[in-house]
C-alpha positions as CSV (number, residue, x, y, z in Angstrom):
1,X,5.9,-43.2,-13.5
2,X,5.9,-43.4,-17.4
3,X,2.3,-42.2,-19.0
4,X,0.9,-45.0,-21.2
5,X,-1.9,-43.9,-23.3
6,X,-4.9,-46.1,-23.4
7,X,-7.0,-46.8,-25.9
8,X,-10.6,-46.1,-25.3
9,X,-13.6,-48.8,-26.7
10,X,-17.6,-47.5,-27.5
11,X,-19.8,-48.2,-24.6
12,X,-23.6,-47.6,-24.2
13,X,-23.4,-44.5,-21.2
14,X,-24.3,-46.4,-17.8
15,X,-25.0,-42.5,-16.2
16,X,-26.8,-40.1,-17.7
17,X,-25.4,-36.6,-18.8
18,X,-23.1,-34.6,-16.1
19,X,-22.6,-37.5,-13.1
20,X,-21.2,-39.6,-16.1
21,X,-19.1,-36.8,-17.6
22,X,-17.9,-36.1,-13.5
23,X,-16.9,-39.8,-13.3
24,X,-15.3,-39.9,-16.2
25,X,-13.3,-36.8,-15.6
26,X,-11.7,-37.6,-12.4
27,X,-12.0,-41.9,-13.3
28,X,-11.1,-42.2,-16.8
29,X,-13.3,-44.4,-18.7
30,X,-10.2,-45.8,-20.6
31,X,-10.1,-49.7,-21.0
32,X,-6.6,-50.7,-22.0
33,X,-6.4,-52.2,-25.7
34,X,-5.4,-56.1,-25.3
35,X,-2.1,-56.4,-26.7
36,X,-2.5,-60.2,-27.9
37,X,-5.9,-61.9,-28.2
38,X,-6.1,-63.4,-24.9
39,X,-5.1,-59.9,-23.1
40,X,-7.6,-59.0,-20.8
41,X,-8.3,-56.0,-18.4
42,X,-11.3,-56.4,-15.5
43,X,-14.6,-54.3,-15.8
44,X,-15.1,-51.9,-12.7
45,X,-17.2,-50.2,-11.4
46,X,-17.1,-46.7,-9.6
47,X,-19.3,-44.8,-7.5
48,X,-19.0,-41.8,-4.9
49,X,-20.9,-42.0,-1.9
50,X,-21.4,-39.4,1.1
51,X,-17.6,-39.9,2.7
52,X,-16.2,-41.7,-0.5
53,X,-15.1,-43.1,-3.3
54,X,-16.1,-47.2,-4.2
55,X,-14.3,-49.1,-6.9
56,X,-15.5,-52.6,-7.4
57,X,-12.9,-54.9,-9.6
58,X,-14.3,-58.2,-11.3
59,X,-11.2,-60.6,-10.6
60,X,-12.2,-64.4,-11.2
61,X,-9.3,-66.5,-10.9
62,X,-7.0,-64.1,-9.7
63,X,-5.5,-65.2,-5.8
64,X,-6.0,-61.5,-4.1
65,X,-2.5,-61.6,-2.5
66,X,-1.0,-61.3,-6.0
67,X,-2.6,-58.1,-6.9
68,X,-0.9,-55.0,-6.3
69,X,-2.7,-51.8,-5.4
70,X,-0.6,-48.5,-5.6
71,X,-0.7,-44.8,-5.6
72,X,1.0,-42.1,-7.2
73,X,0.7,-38.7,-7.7
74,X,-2.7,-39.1,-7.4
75,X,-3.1,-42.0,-10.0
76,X,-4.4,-45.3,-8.3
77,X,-3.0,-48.1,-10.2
78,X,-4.0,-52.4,-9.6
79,X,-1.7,-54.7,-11.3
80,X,-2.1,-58.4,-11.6
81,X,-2.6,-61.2,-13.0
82,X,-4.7,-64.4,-13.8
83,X,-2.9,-67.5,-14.6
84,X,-3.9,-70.4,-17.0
85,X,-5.5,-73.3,-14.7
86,X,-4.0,-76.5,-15.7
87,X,-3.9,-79.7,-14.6
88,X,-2.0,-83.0,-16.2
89,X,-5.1,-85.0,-15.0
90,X,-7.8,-83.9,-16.3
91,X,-5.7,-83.9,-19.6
92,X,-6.0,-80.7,-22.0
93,X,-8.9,-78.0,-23.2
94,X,-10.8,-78.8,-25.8
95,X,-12.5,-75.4,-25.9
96,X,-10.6,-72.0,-24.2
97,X,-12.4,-69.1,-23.7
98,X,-11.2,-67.1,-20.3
99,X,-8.9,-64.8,-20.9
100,X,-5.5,-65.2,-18.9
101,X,-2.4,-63.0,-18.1
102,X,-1.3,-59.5,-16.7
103,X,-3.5,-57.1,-16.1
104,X,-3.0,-53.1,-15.4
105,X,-6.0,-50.3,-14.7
106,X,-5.3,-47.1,-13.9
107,X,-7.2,-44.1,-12.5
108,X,-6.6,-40.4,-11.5
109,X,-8.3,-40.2,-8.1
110,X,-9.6,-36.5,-7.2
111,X,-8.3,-33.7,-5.5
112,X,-11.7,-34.5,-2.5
113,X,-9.7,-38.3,-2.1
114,X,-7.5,-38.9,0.8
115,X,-5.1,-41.5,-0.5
116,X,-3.5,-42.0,3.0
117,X,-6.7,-43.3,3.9
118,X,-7.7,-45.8,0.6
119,X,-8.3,-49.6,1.9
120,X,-9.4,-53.0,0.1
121,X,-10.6,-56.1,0.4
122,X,-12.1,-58.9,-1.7
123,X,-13.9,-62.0,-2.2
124,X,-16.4,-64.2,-4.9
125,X,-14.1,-62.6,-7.2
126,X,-14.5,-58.7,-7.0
127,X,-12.2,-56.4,-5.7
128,X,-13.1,-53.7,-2.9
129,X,-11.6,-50.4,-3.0
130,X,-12.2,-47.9,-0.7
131,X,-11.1,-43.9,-0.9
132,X,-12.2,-42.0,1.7
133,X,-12.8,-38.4,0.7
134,X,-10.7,-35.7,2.4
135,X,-12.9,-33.7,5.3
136,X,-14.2,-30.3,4.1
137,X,-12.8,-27.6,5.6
138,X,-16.3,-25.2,6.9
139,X,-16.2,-22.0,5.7
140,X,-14.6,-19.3,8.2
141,X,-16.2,-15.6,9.2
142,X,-12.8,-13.6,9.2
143,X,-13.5,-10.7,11.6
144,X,-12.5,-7.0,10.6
145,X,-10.5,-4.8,13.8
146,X,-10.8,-1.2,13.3
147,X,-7.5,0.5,13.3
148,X,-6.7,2.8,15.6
């Protein structure tokens, strides 16, 4: 998987202090520079949670069966894309705001996620994903045998 560095834009800090810094560690807090003016990249948010990992995708206008969710090496990657609505009817737009296109967000996951176990779902326009964290092994009192 090639390494694309992404270009990072100023935002006020949603978390205060350390959480922040921990998100941003293991989740990036890269947004991908648009590479023409109507490139566009959705806005997420992440939180962690007792058992896991949430990451909530804005997707408006994007059909969920034509985004693709994959992992590897640890890097959890959606691609996709929203398409320009048109329609020979209603005749052409006068004004165009929405962005359209391909999309691509990437984000290291941590060592605590179990990727086997990562789900997602959607609807109203956001996208769902679910890593569940890996089970914590309980520390272990190793007994010492005398020799002899």
């Amino acid at each position: 998987m090639s390494q694309l560095r992404q270009v990072s834009f100023r935002r006020a800090p949603v978390f205060g202090g350390d959480v922040r810094n921990v998100f941003e560690h293991f989740f990036g807090n890269d947004i991908p520079a648009p590479a023409a003016a109507n490139a566009w990249a959705p806005r997420v948010d992440i939180r962690e949670e007792a058992g896991r990992f949430l990451i909530l995708a804005d997707v408006p206008g994007v059909e969920l069966s034509d985004i693709e969710i994959q992992m590897e090496k640890n890097v959890l990657t959606l691609k996709g894309e929203r398409k320009t609505f048109t329609s020979e009817a209603e005749g052409k737009f006068s004004r165009v705001e929405r962005s359209v296109g391909a999309f691509k967000r990437s984000f290291t996951l941590p060592e605590s996620a179990d990727a086997d176990g990562i789900t997602a779902s959607g609807g109203n326009g956001v996208l769902e994903i679910a890593i569940p964290k890996k089970a914590e092994s309980a520390p272990r009192r190793i007994t010492i045998n005398a020799a002899g």
